[in-house]
Z-matrix of the N, CA and C atoms (Angstrom, degrees):
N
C 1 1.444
C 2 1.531 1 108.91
N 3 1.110 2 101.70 1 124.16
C 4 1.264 3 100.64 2 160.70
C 5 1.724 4 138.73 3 -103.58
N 6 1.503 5 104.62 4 130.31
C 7 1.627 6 115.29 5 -146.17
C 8 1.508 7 90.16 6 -89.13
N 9 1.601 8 130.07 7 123.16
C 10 0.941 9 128.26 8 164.54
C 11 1.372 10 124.21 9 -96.58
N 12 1.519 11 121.67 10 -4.64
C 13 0.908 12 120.72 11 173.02
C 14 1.583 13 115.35 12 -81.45
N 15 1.686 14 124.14 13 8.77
C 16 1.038 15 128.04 14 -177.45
C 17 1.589 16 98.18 15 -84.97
N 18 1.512 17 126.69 16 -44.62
C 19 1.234 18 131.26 17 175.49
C 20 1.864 19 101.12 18 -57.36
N 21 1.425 20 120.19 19 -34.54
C 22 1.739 21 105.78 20 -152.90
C 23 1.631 22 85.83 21 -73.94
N 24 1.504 23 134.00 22 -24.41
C 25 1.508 24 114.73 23 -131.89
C 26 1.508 25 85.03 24 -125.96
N 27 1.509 26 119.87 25 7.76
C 28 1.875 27 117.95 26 176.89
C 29 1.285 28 102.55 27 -68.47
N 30 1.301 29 109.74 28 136.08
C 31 2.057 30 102.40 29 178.69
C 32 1.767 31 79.41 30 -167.96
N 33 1.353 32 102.00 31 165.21
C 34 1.166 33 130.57 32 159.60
C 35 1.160 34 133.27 33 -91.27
N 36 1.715 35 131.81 34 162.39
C 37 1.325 36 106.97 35 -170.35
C 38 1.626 37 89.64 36 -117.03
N 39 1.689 38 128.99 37 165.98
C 40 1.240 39 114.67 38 158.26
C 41 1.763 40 89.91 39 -165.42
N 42 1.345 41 91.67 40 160.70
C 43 1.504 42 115.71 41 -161.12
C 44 1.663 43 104.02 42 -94.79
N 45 1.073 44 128.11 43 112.71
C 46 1.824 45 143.48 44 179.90
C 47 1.138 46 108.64 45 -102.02
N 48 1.092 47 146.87 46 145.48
C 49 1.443 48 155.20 47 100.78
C 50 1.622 49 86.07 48 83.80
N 51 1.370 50 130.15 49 35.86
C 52 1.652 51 121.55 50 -177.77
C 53 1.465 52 118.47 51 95.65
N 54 0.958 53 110.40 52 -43.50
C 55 1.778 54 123.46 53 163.55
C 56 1.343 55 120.83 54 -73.45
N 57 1.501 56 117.44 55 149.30
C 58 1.748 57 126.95 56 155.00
C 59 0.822 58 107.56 57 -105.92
N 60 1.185 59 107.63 58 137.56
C 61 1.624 60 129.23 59 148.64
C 62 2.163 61 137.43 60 -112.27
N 63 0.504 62 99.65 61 169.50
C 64 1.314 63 87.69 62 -168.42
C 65 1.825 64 104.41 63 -124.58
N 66 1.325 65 126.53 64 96.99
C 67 1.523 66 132.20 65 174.59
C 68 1.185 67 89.54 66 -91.77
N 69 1.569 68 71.66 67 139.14
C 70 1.975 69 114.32 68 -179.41
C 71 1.667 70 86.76 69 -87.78
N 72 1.660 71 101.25 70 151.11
C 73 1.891 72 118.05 71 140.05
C 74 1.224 73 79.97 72 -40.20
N 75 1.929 74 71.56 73 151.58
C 76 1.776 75 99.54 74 179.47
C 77 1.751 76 80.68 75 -108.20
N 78 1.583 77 94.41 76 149.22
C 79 1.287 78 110.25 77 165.82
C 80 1.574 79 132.00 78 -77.48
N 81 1.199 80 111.57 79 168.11
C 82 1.972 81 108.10 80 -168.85
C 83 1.488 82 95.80 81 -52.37
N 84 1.617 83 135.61 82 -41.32
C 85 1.117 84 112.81 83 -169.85
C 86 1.269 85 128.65 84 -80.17
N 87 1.454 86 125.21 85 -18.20
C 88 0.879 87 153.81 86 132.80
C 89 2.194 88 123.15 87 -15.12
N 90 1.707 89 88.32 88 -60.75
C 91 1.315 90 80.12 89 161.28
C 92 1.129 91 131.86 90 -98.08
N 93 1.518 92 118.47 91 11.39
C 94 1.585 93 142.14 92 140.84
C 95 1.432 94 110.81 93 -14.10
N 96 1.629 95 81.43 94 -72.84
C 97 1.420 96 94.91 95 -172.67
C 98 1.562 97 130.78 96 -78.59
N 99 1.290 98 97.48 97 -19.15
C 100 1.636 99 103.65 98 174.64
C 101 1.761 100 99.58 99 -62.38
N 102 1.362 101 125.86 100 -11.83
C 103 1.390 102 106.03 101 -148.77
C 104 1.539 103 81.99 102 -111.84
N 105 1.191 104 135.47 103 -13.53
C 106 1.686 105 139.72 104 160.77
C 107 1.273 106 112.21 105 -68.54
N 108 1.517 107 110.37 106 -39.10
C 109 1.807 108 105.64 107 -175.98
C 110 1.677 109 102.49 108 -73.57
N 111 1.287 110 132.86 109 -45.76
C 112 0.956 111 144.77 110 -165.61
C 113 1.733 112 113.22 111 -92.68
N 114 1.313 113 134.24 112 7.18
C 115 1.128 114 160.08 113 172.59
C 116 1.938 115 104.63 114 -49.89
N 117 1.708 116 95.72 115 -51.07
C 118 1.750 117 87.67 116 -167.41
C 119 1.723 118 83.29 117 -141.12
N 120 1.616 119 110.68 118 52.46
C 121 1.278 120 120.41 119 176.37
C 122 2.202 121 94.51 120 -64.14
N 123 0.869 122 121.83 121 142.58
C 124 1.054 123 126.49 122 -177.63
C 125 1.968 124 110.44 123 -149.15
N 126 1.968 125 131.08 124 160.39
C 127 0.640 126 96.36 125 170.59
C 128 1.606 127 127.53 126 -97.24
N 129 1.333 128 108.05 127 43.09
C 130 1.735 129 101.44 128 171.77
C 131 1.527 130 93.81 129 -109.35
N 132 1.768 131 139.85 130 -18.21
C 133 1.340 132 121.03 131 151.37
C 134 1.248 133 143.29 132 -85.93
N 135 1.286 134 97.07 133 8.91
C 136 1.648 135 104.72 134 -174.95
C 137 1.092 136 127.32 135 -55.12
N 138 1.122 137 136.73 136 -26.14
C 139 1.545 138 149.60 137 153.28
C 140 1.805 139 114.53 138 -47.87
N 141 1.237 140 113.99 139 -73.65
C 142 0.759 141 114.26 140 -169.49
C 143 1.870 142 109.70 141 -74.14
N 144 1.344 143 126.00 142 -17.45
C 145 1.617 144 112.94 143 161.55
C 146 1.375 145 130.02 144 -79.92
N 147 1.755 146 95.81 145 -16.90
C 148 1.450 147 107.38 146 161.99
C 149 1.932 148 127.63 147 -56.95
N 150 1.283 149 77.36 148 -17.34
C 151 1.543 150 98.49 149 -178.78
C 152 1.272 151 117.62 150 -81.79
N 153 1.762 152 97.72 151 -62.42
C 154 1.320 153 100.19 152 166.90
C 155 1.504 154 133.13 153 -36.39
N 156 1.475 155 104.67 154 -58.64
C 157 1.538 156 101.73 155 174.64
C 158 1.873 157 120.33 156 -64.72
N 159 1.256 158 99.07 157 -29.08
C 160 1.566 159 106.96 158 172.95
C 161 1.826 160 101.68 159 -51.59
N 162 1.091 161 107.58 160 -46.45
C 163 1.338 162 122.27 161 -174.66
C 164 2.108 163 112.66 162 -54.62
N 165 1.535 164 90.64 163 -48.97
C 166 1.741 165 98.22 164 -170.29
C 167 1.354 166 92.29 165 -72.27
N 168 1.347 167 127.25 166 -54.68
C 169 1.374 168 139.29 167 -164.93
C 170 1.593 169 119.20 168 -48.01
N 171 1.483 170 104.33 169 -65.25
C 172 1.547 171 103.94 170 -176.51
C 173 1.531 172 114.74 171 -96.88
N 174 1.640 173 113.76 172 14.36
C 175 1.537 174 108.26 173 149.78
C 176 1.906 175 131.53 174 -89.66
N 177 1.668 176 91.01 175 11.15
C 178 1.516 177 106.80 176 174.57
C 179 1.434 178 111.13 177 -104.38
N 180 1.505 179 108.46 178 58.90
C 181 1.113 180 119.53 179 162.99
C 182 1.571 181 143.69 180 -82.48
N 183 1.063 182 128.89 181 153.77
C 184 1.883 183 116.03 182 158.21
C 185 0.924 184 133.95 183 -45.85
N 186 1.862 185 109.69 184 -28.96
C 187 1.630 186 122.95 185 -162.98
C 188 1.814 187 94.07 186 -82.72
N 189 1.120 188 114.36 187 -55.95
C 190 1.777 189 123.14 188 -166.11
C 191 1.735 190 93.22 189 103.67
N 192 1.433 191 92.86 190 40.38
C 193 1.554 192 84.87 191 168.00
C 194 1.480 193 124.50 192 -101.02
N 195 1.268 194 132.73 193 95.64
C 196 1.291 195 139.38 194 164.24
C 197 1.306 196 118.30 195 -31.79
N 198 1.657 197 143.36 196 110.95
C 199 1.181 198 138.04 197 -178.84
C 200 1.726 199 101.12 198 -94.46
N 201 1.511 200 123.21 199 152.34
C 202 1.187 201 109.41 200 -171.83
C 203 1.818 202 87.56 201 -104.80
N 204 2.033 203 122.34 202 -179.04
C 205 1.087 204 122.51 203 156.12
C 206 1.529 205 112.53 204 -69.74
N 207 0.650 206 138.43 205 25.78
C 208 1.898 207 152.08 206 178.21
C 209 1.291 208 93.78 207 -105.11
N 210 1.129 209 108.87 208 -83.17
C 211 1.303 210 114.50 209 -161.88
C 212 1.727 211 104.82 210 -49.75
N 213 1.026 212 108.60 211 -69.16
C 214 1.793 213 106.62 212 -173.01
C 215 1.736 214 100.48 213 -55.82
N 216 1.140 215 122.67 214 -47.07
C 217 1.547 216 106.10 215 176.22
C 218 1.291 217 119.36 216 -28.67
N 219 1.552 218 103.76 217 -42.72
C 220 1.502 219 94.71 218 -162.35
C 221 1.608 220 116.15 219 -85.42
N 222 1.323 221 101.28 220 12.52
C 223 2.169 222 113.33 221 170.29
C 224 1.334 223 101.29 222 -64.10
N 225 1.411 224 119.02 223 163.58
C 226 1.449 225 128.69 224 163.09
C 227 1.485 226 96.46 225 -67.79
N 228 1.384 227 123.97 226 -170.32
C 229 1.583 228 127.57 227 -173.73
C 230 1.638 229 102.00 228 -89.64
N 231 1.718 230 100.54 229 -50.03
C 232 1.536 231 111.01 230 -165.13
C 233 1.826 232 107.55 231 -63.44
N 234 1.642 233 109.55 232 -22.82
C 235 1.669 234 110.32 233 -179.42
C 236 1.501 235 93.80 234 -70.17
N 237 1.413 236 141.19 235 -48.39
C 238 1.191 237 140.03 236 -165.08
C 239 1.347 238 100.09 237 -71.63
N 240 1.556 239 128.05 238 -22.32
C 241 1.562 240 111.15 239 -170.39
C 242 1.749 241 89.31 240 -90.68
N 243 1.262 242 117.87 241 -51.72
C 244 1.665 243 121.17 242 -159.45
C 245 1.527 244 100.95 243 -47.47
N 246 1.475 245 112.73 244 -45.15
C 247 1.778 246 106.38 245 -171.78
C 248 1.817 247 110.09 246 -70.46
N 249 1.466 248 108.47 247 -34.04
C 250 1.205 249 108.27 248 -160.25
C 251 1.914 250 93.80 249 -81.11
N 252 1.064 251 117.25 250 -17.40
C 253 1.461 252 113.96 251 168.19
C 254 1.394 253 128.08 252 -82.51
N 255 1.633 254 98.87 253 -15.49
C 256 1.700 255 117.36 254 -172.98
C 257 1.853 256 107.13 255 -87.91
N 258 2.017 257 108.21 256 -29.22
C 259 0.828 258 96.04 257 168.99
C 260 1.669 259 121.70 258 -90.91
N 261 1.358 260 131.09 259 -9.03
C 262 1.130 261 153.86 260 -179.78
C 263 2.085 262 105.08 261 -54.88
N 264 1.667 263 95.76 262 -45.51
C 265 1.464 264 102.98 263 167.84
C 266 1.536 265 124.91 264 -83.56
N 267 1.537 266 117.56 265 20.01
C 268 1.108 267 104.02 266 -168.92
C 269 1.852 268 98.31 267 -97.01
N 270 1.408 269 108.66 268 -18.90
C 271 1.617 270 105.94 269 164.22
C 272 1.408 271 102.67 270 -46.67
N 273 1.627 272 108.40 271 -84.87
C 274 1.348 273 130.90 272 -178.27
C 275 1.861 274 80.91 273 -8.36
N 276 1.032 275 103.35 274 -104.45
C 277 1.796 276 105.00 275 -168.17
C 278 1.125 277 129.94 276 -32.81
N 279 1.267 278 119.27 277 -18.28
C 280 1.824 279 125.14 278 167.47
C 281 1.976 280 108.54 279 -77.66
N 282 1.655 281 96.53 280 -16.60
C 283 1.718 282 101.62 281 -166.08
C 284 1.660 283 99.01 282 -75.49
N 285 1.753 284 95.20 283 -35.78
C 286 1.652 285 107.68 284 -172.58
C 287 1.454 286 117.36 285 -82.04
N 288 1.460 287 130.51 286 19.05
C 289 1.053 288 143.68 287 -167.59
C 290 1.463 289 115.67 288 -48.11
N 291 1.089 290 134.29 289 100.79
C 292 1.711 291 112.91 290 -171.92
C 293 1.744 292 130.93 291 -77.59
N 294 1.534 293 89.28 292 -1.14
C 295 1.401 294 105.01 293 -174.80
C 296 2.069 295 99.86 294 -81.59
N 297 1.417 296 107.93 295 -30.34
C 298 1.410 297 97.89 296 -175.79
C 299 1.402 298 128.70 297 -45.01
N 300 1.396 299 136.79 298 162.52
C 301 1.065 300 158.79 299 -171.57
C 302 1.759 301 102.86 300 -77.94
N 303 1.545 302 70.15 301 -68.35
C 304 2.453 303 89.78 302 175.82
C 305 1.276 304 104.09 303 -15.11
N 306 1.252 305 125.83 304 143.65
C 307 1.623 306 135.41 305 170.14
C 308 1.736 307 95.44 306 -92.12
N 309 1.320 308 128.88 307 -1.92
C 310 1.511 309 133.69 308 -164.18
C 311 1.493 310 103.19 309 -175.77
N 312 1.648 311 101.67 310 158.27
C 313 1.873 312 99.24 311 -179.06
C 314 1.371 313 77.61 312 -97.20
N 315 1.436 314 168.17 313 17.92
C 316 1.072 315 147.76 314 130.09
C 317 1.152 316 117.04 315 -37.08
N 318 1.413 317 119.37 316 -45.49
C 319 1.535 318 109.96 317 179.93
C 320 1.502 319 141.66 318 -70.27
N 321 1.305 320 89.32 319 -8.99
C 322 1.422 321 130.03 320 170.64
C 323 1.122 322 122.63 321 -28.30
Protein backbone atom coordinates (compact mmCIF):
# COMPACT_ATOMS: atom_id res chain seq x y z
CA UNK A 1 0.00 0.00 0.00
CA UNK A 2 0.95 2.95 -0.66
CA UNK A 3 0.57 5.72 2.20
CA UNK A 4 -0.01 9.03 0.73
CA UNK A 5 -0.49 10.73 3.55
CA UNK A 6 3.26 10.18 4.21
CA UNK A 7 3.95 12.58 1.16
CA UNK A 8 0.86 15.22 2.47
CA UNK A 9 2.45 15.56 6.13
CA UNK A 10 6.60 15.58 4.93
CA UNK A 11 7.70 19.17 5.92
CA UNK A 12 10.63 20.42 7.55
CA UNK A 13 11.17 21.97 10.72
CA UNK A 14 13.02 25.49 11.10
CA UNK A 15 13.43 27.93 13.84
CA UNK A 16 11.92 31.89 13.14
CA UNK A 17 11.93 34.75 15.13
CA UNK A 18 12.30 32.18 18.45
CA UNK A 19 9.68 29.74 17.37
CA UNK A 20 9.51 26.33 15.19
CA UNK A 21 7.56 25.50 12.85
CA UNK A 22 7.33 22.70 10.73
CA UNK A 23 6.55 23.38 6.55
CA UNK A 24 4.90 20.83 4.72
CA UNK A 25 5.96 19.91 0.73
CA UNK A 26 4.35 22.29 -1.16
CA UNK A 27 1.68 20.80 -3.14
CA UNK A 28 1.30 20.48 -7.20
CA UNK A 29 -0.68 23.63 -6.91
CA UNK A 30 1.47 25.22 -5.04
CA UNK A 31 4.23 24.58 -7.47
CA UNK A 32 1.76 25.97 -9.99
CA UNK A 33 2.34 28.83 -8.63
CA UNK A 34 5.93 28.99 -7.95
CA UNK A 35 6.24 28.61 -11.77
CA UNK A 36 3.88 32.00 -12.31
CA UNK A 37 5.82 33.91 -9.64
CA UNK A 38 9.02 33.00 -11.18
CA UNK A 39 7.77 33.10 -14.91
CA UNK A 40 9.50 36.71 -15.72
CA UNK A 41 11.80 36.29 -12.53
CA UNK A 42 14.36 38.81 -13.76
CA UNK A 43 17.45 40.58 -12.06
CA UNK A 44 15.71 43.94 -11.19
CA UNK A 45 12.83 41.51 -9.40
CA UNK A 46 14.64 39.17 -7.74
CA UNK A 47 14.18 40.39 -4.41
CA UNK A 48 10.96 40.94 -4.32
CA UNK A 49 9.83 37.18 -5.99
CA UNK A 50 12.18 35.80 -3.67
CA UNK A 51 9.78 36.94 -1.28
CA UNK A 52 6.99 36.04 -2.88
CA UNK A 53 7.74 32.45 -2.90
CA UNK A 54 9.26 32.77 0.67
CA UNK A 55 5.81 33.97 1.29
CA UNK A 56 3.68 30.78 -0.47
CA UNK A 57 6.24 28.42 0.93
CA UNK A 58 6.60 28.98 4.66
CA UNK A 59 2.83 29.80 5.12
CA UNK A 60 2.22 25.94 4.40
CA UNK A 61 2.76 25.12 7.66
CA UNK A 62 1.47 22.70 10.65
CA UNK A 63 1.16 25.67 12.96
CA UNK A 64 -1.55 27.80 10.54
CA UNK A 65 0.93 30.31 10.86
CA UNK A 66 0.55 33.11 8.37
CA UNK A 67 3.97 34.93 7.80
CA UNK A 68 3.39 38.59 6.83
CA UNK A 69 5.85 40.56 3.88
CA UNK A 70 7.21 42.47 7.07
CA UNK A 71 8.07 39.89 8.69
CA UNK A 72 10.14 37.96 5.94
CA UNK A 73 11.56 41.35 4.72
CA UNK A 74 13.29 41.62 7.60
CA UNK A 75 15.53 37.99 6.79
CA UNK A 76 18.90 38.43 5.24
CA UNK A 77 18.35 37.43 1.37
CA UNK A 78 20.61 34.18 1.57
CA UNK A 79 18.13 32.87 4.89
CA UNK A 80 15.18 33.37 2.42
CA UNK A 81 17.11 31.58 -0.41
CA UNK A 82 18.70 28.58 1.96
CA UNK A 83 15.05 27.65 3.38
CA UNK A 84 13.25 28.14 0.16
CA UNK A 85 15.91 25.70 -1.43
CA UNK A 86 15.86 23.40 1.72
CA UNK A 87 12.18 23.16 1.19
CA UNK A 88 12.42 22.72 -2.67
CA UNK A 89 14.53 19.32 -1.66
CA UNK A 90 12.07 17.94 0.39
CA UNK A 91 10.37 16.25 -2.93
CA UNK A 92 13.86 15.30 -4.03
CA UNK A 93 13.67 13.27 -0.57
CA UNK A 94 10.18 11.85 -0.80
CA UNK A 95 11.53 10.60 -4.63
CA UNK A 96 14.50 8.82 -2.58
CA UNK A 97 12.24 7.07 -0.26
CA UNK A 98 13.80 3.72 0.70
CA UNK A 99 10.75 2.18 1.89
CA UNK A 100 9.27 2.25 -1.87
CA UNK A 101 8.32 -0.70 -3.84
CA UNK A 102 9.61 1.27 -7.33
CA UNK A 103 12.77 -0.47 -8.60
CA UNK A 104 13.51 3.55 -9.66
CA UNK A 105 11.86 7.10 -8.81
CA UNK A 106 11.32 6.96 -12.54
CA UNK A 107 8.62 4.81 -11.99
CA UNK A 108 7.11 7.01 -9.89
Amino acid sequence: MIDLDKYINNSIRIKLFGKEFDILEPTIAMNMEMAKIEEDLSEENLHEKRLEAGLLLLNHNKQGKEFTREELSALPFEALTRVTAEIALLRLKADQNPNSVSRSPAEK
